[in-house]
N, C-alpha and C positions, 0 to 999 in steps of 0.2 A: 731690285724689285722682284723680281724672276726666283733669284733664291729666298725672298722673305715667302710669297706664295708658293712654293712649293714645301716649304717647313709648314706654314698655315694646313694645305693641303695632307701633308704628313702627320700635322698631330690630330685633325678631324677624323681620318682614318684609321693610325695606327699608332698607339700611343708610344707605345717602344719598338724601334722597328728592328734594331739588329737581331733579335734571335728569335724572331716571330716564323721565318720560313724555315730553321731548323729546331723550332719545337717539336717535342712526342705529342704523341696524341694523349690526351690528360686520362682518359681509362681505356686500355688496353691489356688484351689478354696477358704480354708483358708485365702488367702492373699490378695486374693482383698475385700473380706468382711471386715477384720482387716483395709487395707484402707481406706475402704468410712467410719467404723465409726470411726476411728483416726480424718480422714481430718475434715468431721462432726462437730466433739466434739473438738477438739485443733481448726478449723477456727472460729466457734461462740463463744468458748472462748475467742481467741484471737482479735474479733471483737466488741466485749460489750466496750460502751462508749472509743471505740479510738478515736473518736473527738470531744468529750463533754468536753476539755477543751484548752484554749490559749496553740499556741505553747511554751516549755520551752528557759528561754535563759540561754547560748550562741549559744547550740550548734543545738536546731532545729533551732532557731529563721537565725543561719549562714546559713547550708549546703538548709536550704529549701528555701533560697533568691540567693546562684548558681544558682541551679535548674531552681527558675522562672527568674534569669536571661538570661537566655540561653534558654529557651522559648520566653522572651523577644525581645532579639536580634535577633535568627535565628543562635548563633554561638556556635556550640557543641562541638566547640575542644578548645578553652580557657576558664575553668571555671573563673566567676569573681563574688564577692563580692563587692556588691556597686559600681559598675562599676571598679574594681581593679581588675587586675587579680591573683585569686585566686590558686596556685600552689601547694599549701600543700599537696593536695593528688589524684590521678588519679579520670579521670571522671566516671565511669561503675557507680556507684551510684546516681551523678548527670544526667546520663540520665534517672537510673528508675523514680526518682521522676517528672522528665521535662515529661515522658509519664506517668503518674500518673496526672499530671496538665493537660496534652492536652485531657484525657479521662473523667477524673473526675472534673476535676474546679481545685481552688486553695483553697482548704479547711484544715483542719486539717485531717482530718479524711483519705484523699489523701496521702498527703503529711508521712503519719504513714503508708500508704497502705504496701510498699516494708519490712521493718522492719518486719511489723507482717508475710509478706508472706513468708520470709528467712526463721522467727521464725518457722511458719509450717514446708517449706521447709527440715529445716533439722532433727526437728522431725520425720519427712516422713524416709529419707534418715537414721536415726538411728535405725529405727522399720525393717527398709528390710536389711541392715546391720546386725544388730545385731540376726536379725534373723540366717542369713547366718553363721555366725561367731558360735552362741551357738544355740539356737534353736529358738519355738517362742516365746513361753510364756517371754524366754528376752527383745525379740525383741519389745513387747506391752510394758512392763515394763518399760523399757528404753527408749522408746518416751514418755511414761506419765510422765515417771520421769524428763526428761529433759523438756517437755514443761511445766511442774509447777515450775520448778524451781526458785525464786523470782527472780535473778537478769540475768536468760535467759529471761525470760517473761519481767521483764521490760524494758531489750534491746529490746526486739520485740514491745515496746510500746515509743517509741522513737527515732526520725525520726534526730538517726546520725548513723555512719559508723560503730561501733563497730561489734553491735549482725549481719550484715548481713557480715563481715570478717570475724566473728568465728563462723560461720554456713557453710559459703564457706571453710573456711578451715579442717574444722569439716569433711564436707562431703565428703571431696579431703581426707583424714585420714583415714576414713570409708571404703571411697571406694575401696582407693588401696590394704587394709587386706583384707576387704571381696574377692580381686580379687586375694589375695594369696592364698586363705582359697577352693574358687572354684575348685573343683575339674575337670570342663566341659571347656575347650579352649575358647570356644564363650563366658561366661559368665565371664570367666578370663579375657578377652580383654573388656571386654565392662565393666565391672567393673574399669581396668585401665585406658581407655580411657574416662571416668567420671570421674576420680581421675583427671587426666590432665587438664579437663576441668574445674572443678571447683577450680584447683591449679590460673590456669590462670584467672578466672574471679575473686579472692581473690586476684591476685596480680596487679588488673584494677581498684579493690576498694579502697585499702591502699599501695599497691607498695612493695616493695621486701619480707615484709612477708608473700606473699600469698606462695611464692615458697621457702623460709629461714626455715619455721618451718617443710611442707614437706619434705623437703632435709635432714634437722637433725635429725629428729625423723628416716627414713628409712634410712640415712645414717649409725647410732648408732645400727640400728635395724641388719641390714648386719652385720655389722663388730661384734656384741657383738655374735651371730650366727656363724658368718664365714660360710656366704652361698654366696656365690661371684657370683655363676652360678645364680641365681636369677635376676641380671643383665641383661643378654639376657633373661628372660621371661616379663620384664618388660616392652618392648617398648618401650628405652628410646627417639631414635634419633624420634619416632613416636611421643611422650611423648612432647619432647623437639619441637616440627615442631606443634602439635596441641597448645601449649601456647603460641611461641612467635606469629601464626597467630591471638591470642587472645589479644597478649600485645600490640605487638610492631608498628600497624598501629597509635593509638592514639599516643604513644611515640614519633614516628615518624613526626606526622602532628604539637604536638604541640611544640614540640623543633623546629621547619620550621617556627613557627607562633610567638616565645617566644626564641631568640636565648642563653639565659640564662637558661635555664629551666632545663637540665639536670645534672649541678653542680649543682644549687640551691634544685634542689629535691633531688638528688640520696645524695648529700653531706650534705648538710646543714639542710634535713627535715628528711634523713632516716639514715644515720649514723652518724650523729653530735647526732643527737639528743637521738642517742638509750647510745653514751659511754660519754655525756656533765655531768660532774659533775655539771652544774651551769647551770643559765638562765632559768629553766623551772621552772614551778610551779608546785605543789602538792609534795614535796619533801614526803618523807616516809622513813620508817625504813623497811629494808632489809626482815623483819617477817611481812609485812601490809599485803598481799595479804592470806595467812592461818587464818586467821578470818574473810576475804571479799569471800574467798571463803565456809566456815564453814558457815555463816549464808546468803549468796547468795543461796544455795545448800540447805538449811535450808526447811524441815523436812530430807529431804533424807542425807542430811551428818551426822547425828545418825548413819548411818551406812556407811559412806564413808569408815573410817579406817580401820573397819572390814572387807571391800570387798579389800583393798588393800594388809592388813596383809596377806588376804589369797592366794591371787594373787602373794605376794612374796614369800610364802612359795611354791607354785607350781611351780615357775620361779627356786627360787633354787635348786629345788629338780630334776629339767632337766628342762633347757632352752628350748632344741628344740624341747622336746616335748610340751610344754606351751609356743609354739614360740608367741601366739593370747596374750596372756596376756602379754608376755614382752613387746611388740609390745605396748599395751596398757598401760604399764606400763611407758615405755619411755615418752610417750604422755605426760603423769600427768606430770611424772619428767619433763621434758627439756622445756615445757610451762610455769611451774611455777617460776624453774630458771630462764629462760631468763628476765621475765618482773619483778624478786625481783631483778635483777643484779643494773640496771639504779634508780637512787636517786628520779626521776619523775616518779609519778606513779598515775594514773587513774583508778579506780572501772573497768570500762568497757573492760579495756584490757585484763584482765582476763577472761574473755569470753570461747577461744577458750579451755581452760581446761575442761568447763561443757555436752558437748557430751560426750570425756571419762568415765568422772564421771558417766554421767548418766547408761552409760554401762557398766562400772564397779560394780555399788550398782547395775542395774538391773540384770546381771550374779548372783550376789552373791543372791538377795532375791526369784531367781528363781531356784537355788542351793537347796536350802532352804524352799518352797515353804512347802511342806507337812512336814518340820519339827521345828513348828513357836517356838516350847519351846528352840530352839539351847541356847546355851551360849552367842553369838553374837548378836543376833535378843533379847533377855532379856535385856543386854546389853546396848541397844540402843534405848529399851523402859526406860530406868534407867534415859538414858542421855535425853531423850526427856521430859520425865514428869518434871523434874528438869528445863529444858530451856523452857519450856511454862507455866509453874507456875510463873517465878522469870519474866519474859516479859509480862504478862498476868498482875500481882500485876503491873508493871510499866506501863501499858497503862491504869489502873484501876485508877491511880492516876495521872495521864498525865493533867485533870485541875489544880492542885493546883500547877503542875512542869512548865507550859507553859512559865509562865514569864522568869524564872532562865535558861527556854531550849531554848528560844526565839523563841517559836513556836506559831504561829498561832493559834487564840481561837477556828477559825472554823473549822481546824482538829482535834481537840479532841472528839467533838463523835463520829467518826471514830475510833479512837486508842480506847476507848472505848468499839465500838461494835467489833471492833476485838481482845480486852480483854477479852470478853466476849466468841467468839468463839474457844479461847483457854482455857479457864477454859472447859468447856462445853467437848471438846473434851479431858481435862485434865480426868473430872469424866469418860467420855464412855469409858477411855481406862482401868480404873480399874474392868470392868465387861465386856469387850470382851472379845468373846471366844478364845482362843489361844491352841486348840487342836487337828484341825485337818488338817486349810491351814494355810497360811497368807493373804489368801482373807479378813476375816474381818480387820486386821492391815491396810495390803494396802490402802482399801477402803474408812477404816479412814482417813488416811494420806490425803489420793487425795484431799477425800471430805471438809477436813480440809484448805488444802492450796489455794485450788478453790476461798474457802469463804474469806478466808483473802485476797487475790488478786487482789477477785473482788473490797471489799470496799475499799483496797488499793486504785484502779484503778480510784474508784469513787470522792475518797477524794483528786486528782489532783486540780481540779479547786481550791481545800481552800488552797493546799500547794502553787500552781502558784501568790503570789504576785509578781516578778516581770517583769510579762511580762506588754509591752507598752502597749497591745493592746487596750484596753479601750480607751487612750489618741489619739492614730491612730485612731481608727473607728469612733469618734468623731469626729477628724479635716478631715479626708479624704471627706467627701459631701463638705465641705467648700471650699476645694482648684480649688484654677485656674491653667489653662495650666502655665503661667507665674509666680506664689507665688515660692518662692523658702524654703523648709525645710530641717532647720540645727539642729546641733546638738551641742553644746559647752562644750568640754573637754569631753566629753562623745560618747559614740557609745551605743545604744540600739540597737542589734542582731536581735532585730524583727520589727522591725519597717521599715526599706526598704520594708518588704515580705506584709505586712499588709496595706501599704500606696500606696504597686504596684509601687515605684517609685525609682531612688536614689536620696540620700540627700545630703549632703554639712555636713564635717564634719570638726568645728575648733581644733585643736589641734597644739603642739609645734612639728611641723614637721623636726625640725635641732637638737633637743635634744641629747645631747650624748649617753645618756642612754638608748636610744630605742634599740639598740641590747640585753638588761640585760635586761629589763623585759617581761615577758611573758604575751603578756595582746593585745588587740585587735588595741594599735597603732601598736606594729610591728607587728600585723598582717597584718595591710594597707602598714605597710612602705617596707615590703618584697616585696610585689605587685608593689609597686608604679615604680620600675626600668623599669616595662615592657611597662608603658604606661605615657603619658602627663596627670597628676593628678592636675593640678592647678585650675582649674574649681571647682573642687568640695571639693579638700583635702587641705584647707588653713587653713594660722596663722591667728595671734587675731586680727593683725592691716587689713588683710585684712575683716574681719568679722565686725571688726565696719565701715569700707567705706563701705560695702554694707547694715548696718542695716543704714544707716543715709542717703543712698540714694533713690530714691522714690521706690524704689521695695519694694513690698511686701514679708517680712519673717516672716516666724514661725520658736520659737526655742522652743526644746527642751533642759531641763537642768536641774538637781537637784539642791536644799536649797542650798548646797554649793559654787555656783556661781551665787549667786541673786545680792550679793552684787557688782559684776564688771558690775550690767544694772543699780546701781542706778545712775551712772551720766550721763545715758541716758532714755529718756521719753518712755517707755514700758506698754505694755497693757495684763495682766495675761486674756489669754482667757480659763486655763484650768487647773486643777490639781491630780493628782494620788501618792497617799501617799507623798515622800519627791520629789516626778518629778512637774517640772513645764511647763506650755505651754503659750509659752510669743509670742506678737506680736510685731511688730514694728508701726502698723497701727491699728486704731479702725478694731474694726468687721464689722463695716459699708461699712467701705470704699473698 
């Protein structure tokens, strides 16, 4: 009885109580200097050569020709894709890049603007969190750690949805612990009313997981607790009143404008698709995402496990007192479940687990700080040296493997000099000091993944074969108001955004099969209910009355359909590896 009242006693007062008497003070002269050099150092990181190369296709080549279509038009509430309207996924994204185009141009370097700036963003939001949560030296550690991480960083370096829904959610996760953790009413509240808000602009980006993975993680987090009164501190019906004035206007306007939109979305794009055994692409085995996230996280998952094992042995040992870690613990777990559950599976989805992460190894190497010889931190210099020797010899020999890898010649002295940067840091870790911080480890580390990152970053333009743009920037000075550009069984992703136009695409629009494959017709044919697409979305027979009538067309087309122009009179004005750029008219004329 004695110990039930005194837990009673314990949660009225103090919601989590282990790091409540060694938290920082939440603004401190400290903390705005840790600021400007974070912001500093992660924004010029994060800004070296973002536009030094063609946008990638599918997926910047898609979301960045929304964007400039709805700049285009004037219409912010139907995204559309080649004049099709585009429904997949709410607009809050599609309007950062439309005001990224109205201030900046239509550049590359724009168009990556919002991505990189989430990127920061929720490094920001993990440094003042995690502060809050453990102290600060975490809180430094866990925004460096998460802003190097390779496959947060190259979300932040690639202009689709992902890294800016697992930064929003990230920061909605964040914020609502640190507002458990708060010991001050004011800072309680306005910590959960940032959780809210950034629940709801994660569910304007990609739709019901902004608010799904919120709900499960503090759902499981209450009930495995049994702290129910938390409830009323929470602000829910507040909670619930600041998101849907965030969701539900769009929702709203564009089911009015698209009278099908909200079966097709809420059914057919968010829960078909999360329990569809079939129809999508990238199928995987159940275990794909613990290696995407092992070397995604890659140098710091050397010590992911370490920071979890220990993390679970303080959870078991009393939950409510390590109520910050179960909390964080749930994160890991129920994120990474959810997205091995579904047979389709994408790199980038996994996103939303790398804040944790990052907070988790930064708790743990700050635990740790002044005791760099631990058994864990050894450990995970054992597993480090071993996985940058054995990728270091593979990028060392990466010319004589390029054929058999089907890699690009002009990426290899890249892989190369970032061979090189791992041997290098292979030798310096056999003669650092390890006896009084983990400042020189760290230091290493950072200075290590910086380097690879960068030439990574650099080495975009030799991996980008296949974007049009070459083919488009050539033919765009030549076009008249009236030419008309198609496209034949094919769709290039970047070529509307780079041509500033839409095109005419042939394909077999009555196929049965279009619901079965995952590929860019259904992604037109989904659209096509909402508007009169004959114009632009036609079959083969209509494709050859317009190439044999006096209008002038440009097509584009791969090797593979040369053969259906030889029994008509065409003129090859252009070519880019196996694409072709055919006319129907001399260039003259």
């Amino acid at each position: 009885m004695i110990k039930q009242k005194l837990r009673v006693i314990q949660e009225n007062q103090q919601v989590l109580s282990k790091n409540n008497s060694n938290a920082s003070p939440l603004i401190s002269k400290n903390t705005y200097v840790d600021l400007v050099y974070l912001i500093l150092f992660i924004g010029l990181f994060y800004a070296i050569w973002i536009g030094s190369h063609a946008l990638f296709t599918p997926d910047e080549g898609r979301y960045s020709e929304v964007a400039r279509e709805m700049v285009a038009s004037g219409d912010y509430v139907t995204p559309r894709l080649n004049g099709v309207a585009f429904l997949d996924k709410p607009a809050l994204y599609y309007w950062l890049q439309a005001a990224a185009i109205k201030l900046f141009g239509l550049k590359e370097w724009s168009l990556r603007f919002w991505p990189a700036f989430m990127g920061v963003l929720g490094a920001v939001v993990t440094y003042f969190t995690a502060s809050v949560l453990f102290n600060r030296r975490t809180g430094i550690l866990s925004a460096l750690i998460l802003a190097t991480a390779p496959l947060y960083y190259g979300g932040a370096h690639y202009a689709n949805l992902d890294l800016e829904v697992a930064s929003l959610i990230g920061n909605s996760l964040l914020c609502f612990i640190a507002g458990m953790q708060a010991t001050s009413t004011q800072w309680r509240n306005r910590f959960l009313f940032a959780a809210y808000i950034f629940s709801g602009l994660a569910a304007l980006t990609k739709g019901l997981i902004g608010i799904v993975f919120p709900a499960m993680i503090v759902g499981a987090w209450i009930l495995l607790l049994n702290r129910w009164a938390l409830l009323k501190r929470m602000h829910v019906i507040a909670g619930a009143v600041i998101f849907l004035m965030i969701t539900a206007p769009w929702y709203f306007l564009v089911q009015k404008a698209n009278p099908e939109f909200l079966h097709f979305f809420f059914v057919t794009q968010q829960v078909s698709r999360f329990l569809t055994t079939q129809d999508f692409n990238s199928k995987a085995a159940i275990w794909f995402y613990v290696p995407v996230v092992l070397a995604g996280f890659f140098p710091w998952s050397v010590f992911l496990i370490q920071a979890i094992y220990k993390k679970i042995k303080l959870v078991l040992k009393d939950r409510q007192q390590f109520a910050t870690e179960l909390f964080l613990l749930l994160w890991f777990a129920i994120v990474l479940v959810f997205f091995s559950i579904p047979l389709s599976k994408t790199v980038g989805y996994i996103l939303p687990i790398f804040p944790v992460s990052a907070v988790l190894v930064g708790s743990y190497l700050s635990d740790l700080w002044n005791a760099p010889q631990a058994k864990g931190i050894s450990k995970g210099l054992v597993a480090f040296e071993i996985v940058i020797i054995a990728v270091a010899a593979f990028f060392l020999v990466s010319p004589r493997l390029s054929v058999q890898l089907e890699m690009p010649m002009a990426f290899t002295p890249y892989l190369q000099a970032m061979g090189l940067v791992l041997l290098a840091t292979a030798a310096l870790m056999l003669f650092l000091p390890r006896r009084v911080s983990l400042l020189p480890l760290f230091s290493s580390f950072l200075a290590m993944i910086v380097a690879l990152l960068l030439i990574f970053l650099s080495s975009a333009g030799a991996i980008n074969d296949k974007s049009i743009k070459p083919l488009a920037t050539a033919l765009k000075p030549t076009l008249n108001a009236n030419d008309e550009v198609v496209t034949f069984f094919r769709y290039y992703q970047d070529l509307p955004i780079y041509l500033e136009r839409r095109i005419t695409i042939v394909a077999d629009w009555q196929a049965e099969d279009i619901p079965h494959n995952d590929n860019w017709v259904r992604e037109m044919w989904y659209g096509m209910v909402f508007q009169d697409t004959k114009d632009w979305l036609i079959g083969e027979n209509s494709f050859w009355q317009r190439w044999n009538s006096p209008k002038h067309l440009y097509v584009i087309t791969d090797a593979r359909y040369l053969d259906a122009f030889k029994k008509h009179k065409y003129y090859v004005v252009g070519k880019q590896n196996e694409v072709f750029l055919l006319s129907n008219k001399p260039s003259d004329s």
